[in-house]
C-alpha positions as CSV (number, residue, x, y, z in Angstrom):
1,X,-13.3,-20.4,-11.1
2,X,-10.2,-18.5,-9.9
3,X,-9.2,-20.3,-6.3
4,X,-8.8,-18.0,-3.4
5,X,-6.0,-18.3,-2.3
6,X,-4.8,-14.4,-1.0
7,X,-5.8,-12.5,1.6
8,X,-5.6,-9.3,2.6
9,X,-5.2,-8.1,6.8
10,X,-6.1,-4.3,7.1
11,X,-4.0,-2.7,10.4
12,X,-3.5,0.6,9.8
13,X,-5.7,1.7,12.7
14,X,-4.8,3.9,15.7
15,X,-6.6,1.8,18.0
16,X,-7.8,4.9,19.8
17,X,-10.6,3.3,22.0
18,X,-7.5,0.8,24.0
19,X,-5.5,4.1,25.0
20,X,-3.4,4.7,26.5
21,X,-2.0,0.6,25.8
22,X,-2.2,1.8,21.7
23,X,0.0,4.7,22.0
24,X,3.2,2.4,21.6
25,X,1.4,-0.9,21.4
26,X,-0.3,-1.7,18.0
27,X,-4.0,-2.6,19.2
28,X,-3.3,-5.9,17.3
29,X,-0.6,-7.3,19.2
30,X,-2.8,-6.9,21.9
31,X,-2.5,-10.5,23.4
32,X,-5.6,-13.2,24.3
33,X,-3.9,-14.9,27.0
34,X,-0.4,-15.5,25.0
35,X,-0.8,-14.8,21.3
36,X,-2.0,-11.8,19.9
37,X,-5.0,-10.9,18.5
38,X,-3.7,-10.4,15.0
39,X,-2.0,-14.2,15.0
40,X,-5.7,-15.5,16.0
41,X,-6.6,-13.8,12.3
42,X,-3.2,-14.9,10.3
43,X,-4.3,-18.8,11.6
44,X,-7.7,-18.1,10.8
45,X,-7.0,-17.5,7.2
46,X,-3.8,-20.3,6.9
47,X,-6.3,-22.9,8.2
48,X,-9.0,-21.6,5.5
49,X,-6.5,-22.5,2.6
50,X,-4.7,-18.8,2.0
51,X,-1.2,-19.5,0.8
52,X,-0.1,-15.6,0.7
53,X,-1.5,-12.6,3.3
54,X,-1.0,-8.7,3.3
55,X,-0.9,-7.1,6.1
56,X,-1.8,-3.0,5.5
57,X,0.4,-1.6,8.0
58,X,0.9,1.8,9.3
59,X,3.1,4.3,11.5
60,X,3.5,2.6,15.1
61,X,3.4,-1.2,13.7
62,X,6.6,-2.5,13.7
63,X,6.0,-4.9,16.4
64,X,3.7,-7.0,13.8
65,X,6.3,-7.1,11.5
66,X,9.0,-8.1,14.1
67,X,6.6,-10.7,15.4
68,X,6.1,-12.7,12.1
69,X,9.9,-12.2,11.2
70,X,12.9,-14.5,12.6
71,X,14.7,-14.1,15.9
72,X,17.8,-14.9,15.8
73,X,18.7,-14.4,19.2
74,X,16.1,-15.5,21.3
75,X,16.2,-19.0,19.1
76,X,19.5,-19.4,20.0
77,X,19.1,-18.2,23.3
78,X,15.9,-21.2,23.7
79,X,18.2,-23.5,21.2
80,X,20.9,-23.3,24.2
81,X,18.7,-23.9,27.4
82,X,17.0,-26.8,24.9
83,X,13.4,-25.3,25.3
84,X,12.5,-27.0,21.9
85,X,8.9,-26.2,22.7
86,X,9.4,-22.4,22.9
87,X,11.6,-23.0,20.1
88,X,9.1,-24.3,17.8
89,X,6.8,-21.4,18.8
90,X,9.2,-18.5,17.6
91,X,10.2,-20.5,14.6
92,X,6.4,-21.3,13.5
93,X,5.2,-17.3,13.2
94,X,8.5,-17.0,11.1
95,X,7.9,-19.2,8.7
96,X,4.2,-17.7,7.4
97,X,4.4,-15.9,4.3
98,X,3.1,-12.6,5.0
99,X,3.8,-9.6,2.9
100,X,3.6,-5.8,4.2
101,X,1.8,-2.1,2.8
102,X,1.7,0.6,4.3
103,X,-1.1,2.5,4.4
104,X,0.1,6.6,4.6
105,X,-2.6,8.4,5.5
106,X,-6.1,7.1,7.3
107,X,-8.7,7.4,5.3
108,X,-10.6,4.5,6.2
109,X,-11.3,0.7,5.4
110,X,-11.8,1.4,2.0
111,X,-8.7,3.0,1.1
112,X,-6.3,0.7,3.4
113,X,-8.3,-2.0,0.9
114,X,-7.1,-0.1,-2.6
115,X,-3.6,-0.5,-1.1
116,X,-3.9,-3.6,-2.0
117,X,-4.5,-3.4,-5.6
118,X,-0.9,-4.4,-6.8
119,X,-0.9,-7.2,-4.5
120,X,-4.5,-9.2,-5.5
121,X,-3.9,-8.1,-9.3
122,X,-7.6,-9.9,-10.8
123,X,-7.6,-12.1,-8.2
124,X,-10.6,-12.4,-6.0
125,X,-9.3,-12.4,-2.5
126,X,-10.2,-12.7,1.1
127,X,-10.2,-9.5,3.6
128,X,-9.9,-10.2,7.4
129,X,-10.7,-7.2,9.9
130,X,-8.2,-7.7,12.9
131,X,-11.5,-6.3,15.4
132,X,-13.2,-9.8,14.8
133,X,-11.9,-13.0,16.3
134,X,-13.9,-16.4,15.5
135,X,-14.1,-19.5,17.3
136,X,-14.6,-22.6,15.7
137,X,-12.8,-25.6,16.0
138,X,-14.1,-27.4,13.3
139,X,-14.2,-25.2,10.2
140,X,-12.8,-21.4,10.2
141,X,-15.6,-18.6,9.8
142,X,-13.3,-17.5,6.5
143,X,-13.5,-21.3,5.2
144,X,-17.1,-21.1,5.5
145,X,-17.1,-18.5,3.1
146,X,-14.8,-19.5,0.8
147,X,-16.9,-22.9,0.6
148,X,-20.0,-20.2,-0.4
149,X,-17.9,-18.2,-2.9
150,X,-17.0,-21.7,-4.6
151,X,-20.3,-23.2,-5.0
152,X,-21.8,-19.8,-5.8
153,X,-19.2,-17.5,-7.8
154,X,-20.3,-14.6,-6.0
155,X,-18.6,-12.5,-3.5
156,X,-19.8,-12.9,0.0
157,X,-19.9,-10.8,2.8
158,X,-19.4,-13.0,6.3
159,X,-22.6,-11.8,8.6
160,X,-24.4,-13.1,11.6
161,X,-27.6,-12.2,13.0
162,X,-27.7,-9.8,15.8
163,X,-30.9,-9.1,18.2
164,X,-32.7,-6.0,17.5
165,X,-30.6,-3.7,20.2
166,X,-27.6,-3.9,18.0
167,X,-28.5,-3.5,14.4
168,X,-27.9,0.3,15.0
169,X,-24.1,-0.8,15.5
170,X,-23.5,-2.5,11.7
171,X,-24.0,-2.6,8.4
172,X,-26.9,-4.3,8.1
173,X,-27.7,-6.3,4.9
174,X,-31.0,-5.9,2.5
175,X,-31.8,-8.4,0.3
176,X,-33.4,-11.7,-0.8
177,X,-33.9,-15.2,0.9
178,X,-32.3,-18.5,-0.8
179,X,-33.2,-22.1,-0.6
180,X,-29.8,-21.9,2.1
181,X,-31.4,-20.1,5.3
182,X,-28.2,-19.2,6.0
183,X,-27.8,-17.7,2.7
184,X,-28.9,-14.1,1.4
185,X,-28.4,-12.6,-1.7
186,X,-27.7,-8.7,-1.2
187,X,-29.2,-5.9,-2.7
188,X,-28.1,-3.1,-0.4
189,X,-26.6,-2.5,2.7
190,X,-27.7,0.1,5.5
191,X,-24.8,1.4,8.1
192,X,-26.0,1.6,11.5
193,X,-29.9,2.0,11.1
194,X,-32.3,2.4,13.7
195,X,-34.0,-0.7,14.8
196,X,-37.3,0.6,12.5
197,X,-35.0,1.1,9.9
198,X,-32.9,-2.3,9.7
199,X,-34.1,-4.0,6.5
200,X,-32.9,-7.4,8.5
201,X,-30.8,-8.6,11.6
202,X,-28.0,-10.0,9.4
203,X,-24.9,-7.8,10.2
204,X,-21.3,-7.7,8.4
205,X,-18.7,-8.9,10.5
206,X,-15.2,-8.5,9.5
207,X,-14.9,-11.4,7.0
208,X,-15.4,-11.0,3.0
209,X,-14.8,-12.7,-0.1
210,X,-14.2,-9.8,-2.7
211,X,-13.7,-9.9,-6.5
212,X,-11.0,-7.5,-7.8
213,X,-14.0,-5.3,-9.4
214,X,-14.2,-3.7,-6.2
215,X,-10.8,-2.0,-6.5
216,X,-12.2,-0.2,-9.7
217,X,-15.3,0.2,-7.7
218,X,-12.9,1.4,-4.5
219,X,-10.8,4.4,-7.0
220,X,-14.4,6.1,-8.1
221,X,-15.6,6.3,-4.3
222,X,-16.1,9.8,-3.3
223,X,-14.9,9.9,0.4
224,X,-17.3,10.1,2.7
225,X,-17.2,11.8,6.6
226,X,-13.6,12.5,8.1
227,X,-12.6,11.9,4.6
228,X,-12.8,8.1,4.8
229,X,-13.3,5.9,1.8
230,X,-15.9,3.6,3.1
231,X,-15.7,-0.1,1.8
232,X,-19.5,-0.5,2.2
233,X,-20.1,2.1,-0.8
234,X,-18.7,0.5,-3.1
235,X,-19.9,-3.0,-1.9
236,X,-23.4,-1.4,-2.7
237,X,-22.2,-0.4,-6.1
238,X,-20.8,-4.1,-6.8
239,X,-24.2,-5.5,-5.6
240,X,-26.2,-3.7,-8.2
241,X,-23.8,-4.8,-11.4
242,X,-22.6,-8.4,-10.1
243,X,-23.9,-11.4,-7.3
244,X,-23.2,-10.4,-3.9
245,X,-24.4,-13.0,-0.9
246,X,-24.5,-12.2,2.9
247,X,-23.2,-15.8,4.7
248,X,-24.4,-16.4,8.4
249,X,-21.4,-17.9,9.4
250,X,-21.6,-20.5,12.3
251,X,-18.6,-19.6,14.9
252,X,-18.4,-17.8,18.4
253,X,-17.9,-14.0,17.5
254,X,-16.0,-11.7,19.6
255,X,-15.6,-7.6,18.9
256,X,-12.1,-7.3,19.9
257,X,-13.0,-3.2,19.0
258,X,-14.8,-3.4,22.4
259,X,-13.3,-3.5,26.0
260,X,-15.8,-5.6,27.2
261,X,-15.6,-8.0,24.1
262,X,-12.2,-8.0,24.9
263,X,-12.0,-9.4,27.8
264,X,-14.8,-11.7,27.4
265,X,-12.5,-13.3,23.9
266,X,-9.5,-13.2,27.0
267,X,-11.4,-15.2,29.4
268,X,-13.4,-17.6,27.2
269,X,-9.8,-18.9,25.2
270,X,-8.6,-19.5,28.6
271,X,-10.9,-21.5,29.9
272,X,-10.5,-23.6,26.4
273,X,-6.3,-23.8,27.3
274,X,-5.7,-27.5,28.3
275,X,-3.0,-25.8,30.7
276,X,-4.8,-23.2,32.3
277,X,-8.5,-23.9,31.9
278,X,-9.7,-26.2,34.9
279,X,-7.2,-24.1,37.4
280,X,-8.5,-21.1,35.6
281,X,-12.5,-22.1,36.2
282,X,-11.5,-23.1,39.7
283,X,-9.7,-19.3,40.2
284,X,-13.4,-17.7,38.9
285,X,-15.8,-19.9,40.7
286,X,-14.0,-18.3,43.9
287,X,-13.9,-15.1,42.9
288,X,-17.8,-15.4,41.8
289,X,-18.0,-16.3,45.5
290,X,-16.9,-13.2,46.9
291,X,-18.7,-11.0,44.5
């Protein structure tokens, strides 16, 4: 069994719902407290085991690429007033092996995915949406599913189970039960039904362990609406000829997409800071108070 060991970062987006921020700010440099959002993702996957990662880029997103490059003058600058901490910060996102594509025109996940063809070659890979941030300390969401792919062979779509006023906001999976409750082999997928509608709660969340098929799969997929070439198709279409499994992965979830989850991710990593947290907790209590 081919080890996965390559990822794949779509970021092509215009981040239209954090406007007017995303007009010259890429919605993934957006920061959570300090770092931003798209770092949380690029540690997610280095901790999982990925040894290479490609970001799909786009017009506008510069700033990620000068963020995981070197910087010569603010490390001397640091270097100089010997603020080794700092130091080690800006050195450490340089040294990540990241690779770049950019994606030309948007026509949705499943396209920005194709870009990455060349890249993956016939190896399976991992895909990472930047609009989903997990938290868990003791074994990455992505790792989860790589440990599934492995003792399994099949692709795996990361999910998690969402109450019944929310199913009409993913793609919720269909399929059959395994001796791991967690664990769901998939025969379909439905985007966004109704809550009548939902074959299940289990919802796809931004995490996936693909086998190259899909890019084949990806090049016959007619576009859908706004033109978009819609990853979900063509996950359908590898369910029905190959294994596909649906993973509950254990992990807090935030939807970084959303302003609210947004600031709920912003709050919740800085109450976990060792530097801010208990002056931080203190600062809310008050403001509870007041309320």
């Amino acid at each position: 069994m081919q080890k996965i060991r390559k990822a794949v970062i779509p970021a092509a987006g215009y981040g239209t719902r954090f406007l007017p921020v995303t007009k010259a700010t890429p919605k993934e440099m957006l920061p959570i407290v300090d770092k931003p959002t798209i770092q949380y993702i690029v540690e997610e996957a280095l901790a999982s085991g990925i040894e290479e990662i490609l970001i799909i880029s786009g017009h506008g997103k510069r700033a990620i690429e000068d963020h995981f490059d070197s910087a010569p003058a603010l490390e001397m600058e640091l270097a100089k007033k010997e603020k080794t901490d700092l130091l080690k910060i800006v050195r450490e996102t340089a040294d990540i092996n990241i690779h770049y594509i950019r994606q030309r025109y948007m026509r949705g996940l499943g396209d920005a995915i194709l870009c990455a063809k060349t890249f993956m070659g016939n190896d399976p890979f991992a895909v990472l949406l930047g609009d989903d941030v997990v938290y868990n300390p003791e074994k990455p969401a992505l790792k989860q599913l790589i440990d599934i792919y492995e003792a399994t062979g099949g692709s795996v779509l990361g999910c998690q189970n969402v109450p019944d006023d929310q199913v009409s906001s993913y793609g919720i999976v269909a399929g059959s039960e395994t001796e791991n409750d967690r664990l769901m082999r998939v025969s379909d997928m439905v985007e966004k039904p109704s809550r009548e509608e939902a074959p299940s709660h289990l919802a796809v969340l931004g995490r996936y362990i693909i086998k190259a098929e899909i890019f084949d799969l990806l090049e016959k997929t007619k576009p859908g609406k706004g033109g978009e070439i819609q990853l979900t198709d063509a996950l359908r279409v590898l369910a029905q000829q190959d294994v596909v499994y649906a993973y509950a992965f254990e992990g807090q979830r935030y939807d970084l997409g959303d302003k609210l989850g947004f600031l709920k991710a912003t709050v919740e990593f800085a109450l976990r800071r060792e530097d801010l947290g208990e002056p931080f907790k203190d600062y809310l209590k008050q403001l509870a108070k007041g309320l």
